[in-house]
C-alpha positions in Angstrom: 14.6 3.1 2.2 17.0 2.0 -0.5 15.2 -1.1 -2.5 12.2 -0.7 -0.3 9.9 -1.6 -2.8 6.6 -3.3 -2.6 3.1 -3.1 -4.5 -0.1 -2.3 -3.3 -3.8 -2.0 -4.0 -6.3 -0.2 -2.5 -10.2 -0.2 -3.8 -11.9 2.6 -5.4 -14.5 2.7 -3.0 -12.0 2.4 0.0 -11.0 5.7 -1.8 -14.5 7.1 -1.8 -15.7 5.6 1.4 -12.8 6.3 3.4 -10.5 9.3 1.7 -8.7 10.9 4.7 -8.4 7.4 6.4 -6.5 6.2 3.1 -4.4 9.1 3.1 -3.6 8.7 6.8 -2.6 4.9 6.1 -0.1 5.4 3.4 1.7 8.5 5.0 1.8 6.2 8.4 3.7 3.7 5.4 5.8 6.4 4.5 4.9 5.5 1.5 6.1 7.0 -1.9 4.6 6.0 -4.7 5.9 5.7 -8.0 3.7 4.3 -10.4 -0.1 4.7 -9.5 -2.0 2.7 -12.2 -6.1 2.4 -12.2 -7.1 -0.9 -13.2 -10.7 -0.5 -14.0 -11.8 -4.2 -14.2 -10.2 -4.6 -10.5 -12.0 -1.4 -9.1 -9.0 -0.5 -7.5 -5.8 1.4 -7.5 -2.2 -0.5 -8.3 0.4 1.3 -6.8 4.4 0.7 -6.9 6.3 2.5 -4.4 8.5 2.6 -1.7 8.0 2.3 1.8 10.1 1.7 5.0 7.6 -1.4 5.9 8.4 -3.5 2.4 11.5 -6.0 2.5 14.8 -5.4 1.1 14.5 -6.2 -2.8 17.9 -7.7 -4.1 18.6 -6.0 -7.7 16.2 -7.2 -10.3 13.7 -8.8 -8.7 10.2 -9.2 -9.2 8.4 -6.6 -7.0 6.3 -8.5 -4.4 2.8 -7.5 -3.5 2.0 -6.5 0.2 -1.5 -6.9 2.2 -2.2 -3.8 4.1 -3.3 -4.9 7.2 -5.3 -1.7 9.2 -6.4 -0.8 12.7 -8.6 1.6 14.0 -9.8 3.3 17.5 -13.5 4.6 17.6 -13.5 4.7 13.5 -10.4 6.5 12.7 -7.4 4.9 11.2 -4.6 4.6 14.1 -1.8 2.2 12.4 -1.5 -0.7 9.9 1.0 -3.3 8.9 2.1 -5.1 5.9 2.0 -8.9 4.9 4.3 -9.7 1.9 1.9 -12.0 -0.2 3.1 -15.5 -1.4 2.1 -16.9 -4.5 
């Protein structure tokens, strides 16, 4: 997972709303965080981690933000992918 890295957000009220199912989603990422930041005026969750679904990041470059994209069967989480935003 070397260089893996990728950031995320997630809502507060996904959070709320949907605790377990959030929890399910990033351990199906694999995902290891290692910055978790709250930024109150987004009502959400910035998160910098690691992740065996994120590119490949040559040394020093900018980390790139990732869409979590999630699927479900009769309401539950079952699997999600990621979409590397471009700005």
């Amino acid at each position: 997972m070397k260089n893996k890295m990728g950031k995320i957000y997630i809502s507060t009220a996904m959070i709320d709303k949907w605790a377990e199912d959030t929890a399910e989603m990033l351990s199906y990422m694999k995902f290891v965080p290692i910055r978790v930041e709250c930024m109150v005026h987004m009502k959400a969750f910035e998160m910098i981690g690691l992740s065996q679904m994120f590119d490949e990041l040559p040394d020093h470059q900018v980390v790139p933000t990732y869409k979590i994209l999630c699927e479900s069967e009769e309401g539950k989480f079952s699997k999600c992918t990621v979409e590397r935003e471009v700005l």
